[in-house]
Backbone bond lengths (Angstrom), bond angles and torsions (degrees), N, CA, C in turn:
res aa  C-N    CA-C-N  psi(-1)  N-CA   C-N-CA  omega(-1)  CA-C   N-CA-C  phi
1 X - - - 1.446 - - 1.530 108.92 -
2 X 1.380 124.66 125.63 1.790 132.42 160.45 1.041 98.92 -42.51
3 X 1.588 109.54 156.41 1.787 123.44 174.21 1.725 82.42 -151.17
4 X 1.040 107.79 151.51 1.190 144.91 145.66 1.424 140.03 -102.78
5 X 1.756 121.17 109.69 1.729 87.98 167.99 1.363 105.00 -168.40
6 X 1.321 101.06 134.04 1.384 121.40 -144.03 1.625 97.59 -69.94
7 X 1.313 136.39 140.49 1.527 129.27 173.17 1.264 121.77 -69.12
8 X 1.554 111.07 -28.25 1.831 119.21 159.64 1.422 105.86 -27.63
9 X 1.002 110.26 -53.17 1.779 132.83 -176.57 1.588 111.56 -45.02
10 X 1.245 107.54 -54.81 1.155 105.88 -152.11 2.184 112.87 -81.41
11 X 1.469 88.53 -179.97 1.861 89.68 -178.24 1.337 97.09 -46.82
12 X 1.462 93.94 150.48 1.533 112.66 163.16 1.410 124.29 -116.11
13 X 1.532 119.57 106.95 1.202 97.99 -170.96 1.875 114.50 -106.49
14 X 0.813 140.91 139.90 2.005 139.50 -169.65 1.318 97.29 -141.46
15 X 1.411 73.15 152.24 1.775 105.68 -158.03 1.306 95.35 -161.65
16 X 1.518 117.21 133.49 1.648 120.88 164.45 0.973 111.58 -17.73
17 X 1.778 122.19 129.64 1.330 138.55 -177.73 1.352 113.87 49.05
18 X 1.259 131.08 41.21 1.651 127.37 173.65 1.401 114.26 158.43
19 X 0.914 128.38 174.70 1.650 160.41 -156.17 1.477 107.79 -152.27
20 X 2.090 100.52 164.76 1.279 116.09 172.94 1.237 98.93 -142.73
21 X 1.380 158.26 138.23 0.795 128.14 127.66 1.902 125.68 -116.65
22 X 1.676 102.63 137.01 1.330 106.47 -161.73 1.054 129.15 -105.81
23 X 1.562 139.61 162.44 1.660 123.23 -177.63 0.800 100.57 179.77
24 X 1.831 119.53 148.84 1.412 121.10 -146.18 1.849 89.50 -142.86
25 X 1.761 97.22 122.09 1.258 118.23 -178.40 1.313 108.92 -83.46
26 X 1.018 138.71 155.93 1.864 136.97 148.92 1.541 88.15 52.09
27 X 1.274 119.67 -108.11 1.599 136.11 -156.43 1.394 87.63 -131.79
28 X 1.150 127.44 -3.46 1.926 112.31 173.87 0.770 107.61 -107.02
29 X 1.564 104.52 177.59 1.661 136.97 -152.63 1.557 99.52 -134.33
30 X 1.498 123.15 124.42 1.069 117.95 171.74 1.343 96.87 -143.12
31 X 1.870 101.28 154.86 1.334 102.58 -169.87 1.217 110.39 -145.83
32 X 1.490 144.07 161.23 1.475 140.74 -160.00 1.456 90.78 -148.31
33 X 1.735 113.44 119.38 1.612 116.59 178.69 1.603 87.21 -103.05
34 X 1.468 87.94 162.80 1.796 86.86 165.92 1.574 86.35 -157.67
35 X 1.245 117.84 82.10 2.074 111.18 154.74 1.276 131.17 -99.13
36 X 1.148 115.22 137.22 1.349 146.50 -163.12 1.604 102.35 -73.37
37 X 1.528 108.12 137.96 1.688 101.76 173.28 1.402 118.24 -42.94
38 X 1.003 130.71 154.38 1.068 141.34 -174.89 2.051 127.89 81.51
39 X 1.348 88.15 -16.01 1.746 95.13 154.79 1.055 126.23 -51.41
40 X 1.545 113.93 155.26 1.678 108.20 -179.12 1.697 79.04 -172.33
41 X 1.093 89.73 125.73 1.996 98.43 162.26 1.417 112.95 -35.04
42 X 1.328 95.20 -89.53 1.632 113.24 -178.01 2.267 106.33 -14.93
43 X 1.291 92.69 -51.88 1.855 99.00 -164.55 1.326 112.69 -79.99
44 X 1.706 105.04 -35.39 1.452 109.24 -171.00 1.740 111.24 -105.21
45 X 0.867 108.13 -31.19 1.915 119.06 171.98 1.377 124.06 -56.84
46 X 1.259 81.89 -72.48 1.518 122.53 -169.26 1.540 94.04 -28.13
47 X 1.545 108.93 -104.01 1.575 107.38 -176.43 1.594 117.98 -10.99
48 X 1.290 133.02 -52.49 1.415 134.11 174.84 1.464 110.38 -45.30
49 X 1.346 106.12 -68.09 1.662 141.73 -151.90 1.781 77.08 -69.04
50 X 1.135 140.08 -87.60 1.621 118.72 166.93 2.032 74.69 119.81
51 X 1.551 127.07 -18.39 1.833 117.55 155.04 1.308 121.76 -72.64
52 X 1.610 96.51 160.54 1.751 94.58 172.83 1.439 106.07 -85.60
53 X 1.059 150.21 13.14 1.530 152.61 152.07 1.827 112.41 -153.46
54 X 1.834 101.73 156.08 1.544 75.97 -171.20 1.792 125.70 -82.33
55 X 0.966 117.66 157.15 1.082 128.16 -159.95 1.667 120.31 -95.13
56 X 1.348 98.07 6.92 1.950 108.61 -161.92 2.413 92.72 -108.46
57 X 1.678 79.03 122.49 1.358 73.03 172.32 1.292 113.07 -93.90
58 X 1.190 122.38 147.88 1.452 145.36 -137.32 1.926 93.57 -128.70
59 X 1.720 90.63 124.31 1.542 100.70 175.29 1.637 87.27 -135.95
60 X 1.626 111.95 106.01 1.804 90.12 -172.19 1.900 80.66 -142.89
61 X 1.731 105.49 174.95 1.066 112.80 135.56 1.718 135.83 -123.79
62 X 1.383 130.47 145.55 1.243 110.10 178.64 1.439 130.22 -98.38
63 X 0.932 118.55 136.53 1.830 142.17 -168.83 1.511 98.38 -86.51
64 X 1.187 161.54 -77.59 1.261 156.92 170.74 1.576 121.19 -127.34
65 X 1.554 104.48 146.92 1.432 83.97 168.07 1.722 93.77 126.55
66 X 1.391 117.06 -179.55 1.608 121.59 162.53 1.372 95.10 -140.61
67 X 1.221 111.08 164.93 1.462 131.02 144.05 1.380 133.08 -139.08
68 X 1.206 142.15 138.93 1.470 147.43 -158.85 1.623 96.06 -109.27
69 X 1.354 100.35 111.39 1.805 113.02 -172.45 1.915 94.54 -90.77
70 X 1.073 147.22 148.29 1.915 156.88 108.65 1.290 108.35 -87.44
71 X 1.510 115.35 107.91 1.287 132.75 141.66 1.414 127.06 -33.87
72 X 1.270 152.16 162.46 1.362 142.75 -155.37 1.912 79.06 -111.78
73 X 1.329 116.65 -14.42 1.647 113.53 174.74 1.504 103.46 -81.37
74 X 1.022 122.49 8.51 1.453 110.17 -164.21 1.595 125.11 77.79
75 X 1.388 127.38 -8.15 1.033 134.69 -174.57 1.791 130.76 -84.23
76 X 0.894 114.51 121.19 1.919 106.99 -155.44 1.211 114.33 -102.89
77 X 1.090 122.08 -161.08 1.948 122.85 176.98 1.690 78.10 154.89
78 X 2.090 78.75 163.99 1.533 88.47 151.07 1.713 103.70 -155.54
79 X 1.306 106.67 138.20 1.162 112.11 162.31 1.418 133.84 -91.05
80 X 1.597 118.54 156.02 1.541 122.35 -148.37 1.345 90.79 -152.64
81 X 1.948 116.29 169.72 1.060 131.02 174.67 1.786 112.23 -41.99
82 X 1.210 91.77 135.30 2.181 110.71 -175.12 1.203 96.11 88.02
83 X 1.255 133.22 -38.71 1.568 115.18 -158.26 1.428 128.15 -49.60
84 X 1.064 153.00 141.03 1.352 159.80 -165.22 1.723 90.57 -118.46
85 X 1.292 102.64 136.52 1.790 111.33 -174.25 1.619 108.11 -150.62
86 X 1.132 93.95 146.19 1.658 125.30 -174.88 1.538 115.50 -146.32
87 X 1.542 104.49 81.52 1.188 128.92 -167.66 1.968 104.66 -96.41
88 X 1.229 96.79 111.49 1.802 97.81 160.86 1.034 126.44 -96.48
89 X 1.574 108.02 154.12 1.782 121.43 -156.37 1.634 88.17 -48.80
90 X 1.188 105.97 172.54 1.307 124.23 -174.70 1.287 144.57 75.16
91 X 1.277 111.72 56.45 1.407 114.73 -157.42 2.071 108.62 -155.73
92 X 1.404 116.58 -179.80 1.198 128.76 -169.05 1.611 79.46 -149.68
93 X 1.702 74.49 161.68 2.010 91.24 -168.43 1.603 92.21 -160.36
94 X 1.522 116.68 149.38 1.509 127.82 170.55 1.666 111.77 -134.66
95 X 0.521 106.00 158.78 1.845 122.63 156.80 1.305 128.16 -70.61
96 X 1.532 123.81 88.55 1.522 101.01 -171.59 1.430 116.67 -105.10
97 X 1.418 118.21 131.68 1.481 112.78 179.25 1.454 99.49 105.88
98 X 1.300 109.98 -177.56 1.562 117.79 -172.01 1.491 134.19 -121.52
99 X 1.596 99.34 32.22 1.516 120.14 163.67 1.795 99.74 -127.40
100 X 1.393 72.38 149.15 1.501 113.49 -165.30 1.604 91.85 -53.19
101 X 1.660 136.12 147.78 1.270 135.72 175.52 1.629 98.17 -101.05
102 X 1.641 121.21 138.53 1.287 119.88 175.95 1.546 102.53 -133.21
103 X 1.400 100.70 153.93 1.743 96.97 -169.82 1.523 101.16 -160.56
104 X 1.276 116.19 158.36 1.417 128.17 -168.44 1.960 97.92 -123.83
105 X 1.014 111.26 94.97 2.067 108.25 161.99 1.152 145.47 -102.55
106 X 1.072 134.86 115.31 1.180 140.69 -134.61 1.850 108.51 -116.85
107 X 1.031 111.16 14.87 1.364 121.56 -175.15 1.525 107.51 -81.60
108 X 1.215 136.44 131.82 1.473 123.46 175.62 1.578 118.32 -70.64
109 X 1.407 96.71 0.49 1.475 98.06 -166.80 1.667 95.92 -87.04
110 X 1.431 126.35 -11.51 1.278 130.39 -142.45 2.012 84.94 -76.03
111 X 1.357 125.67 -16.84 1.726 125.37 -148.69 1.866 80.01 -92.15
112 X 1.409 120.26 -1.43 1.894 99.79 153.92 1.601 120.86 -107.09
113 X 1.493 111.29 16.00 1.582 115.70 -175.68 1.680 102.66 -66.25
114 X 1.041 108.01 127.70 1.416 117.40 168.91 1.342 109.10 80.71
115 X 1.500 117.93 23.58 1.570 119.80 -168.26 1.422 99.94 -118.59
116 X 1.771 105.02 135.76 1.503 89.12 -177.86 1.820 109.62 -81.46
117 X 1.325 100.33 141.12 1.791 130.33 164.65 1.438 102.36 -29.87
């Protein structure tokens, strides 16, 4: 059977400088970030998330915006509008520049983002 469902719909979760909101189709998990310059995992997550980096692997794409990824290896990137991403647990993330970062994730793991541990 089709399902439909709109992400307007779904939980909302906020946190300094950003939002989530999440909703789970069939057996998936989909999720819509939207943070505001000045976000950064580490400052705004973290306290919730109760890890020392976040821990949700990330299958997303982004719609506007940048973000500055650190690997728990030390290893960086950043993803930007079109990008298709496959992010593993372990990592810190920021906002760079002064539009808002927006992103679409598709990971089932994404329905514990912003949930405390």
């Amino acid at each position: 059977m089709a399902e439909v469902v709109n992400v307007d719909s779904g939980e909302i979760r906020s946190f300094e400088h950003g939002m989530v909101q999440v909703v789970k189709v069939g057996s998936s998990t989909i999720g819509r970030a939207r943070f505001e310059p000045g976000w950064r995992w580490s400052n705004d997550v973290k306290p919730i998330a109760g890890t020392d980096s976040c821990m949700i692997h990330h299958m997303g794409y982004a719609i506007s915006g940048r973000i500055h990824v650190v690997m728990d290896d030390g290893s960086e990137f950043e993803v930007g509008p079109g990008d298709a991403n496959d992010i593993p647990p372990g990592h810190d993330a920021w906002v760079v520049g002064d539009e808002p970062y927006v992103a679409v994730d598709f990971a089932d793991e994404f329905d514990r983002y912003a949930k405390p541990s």
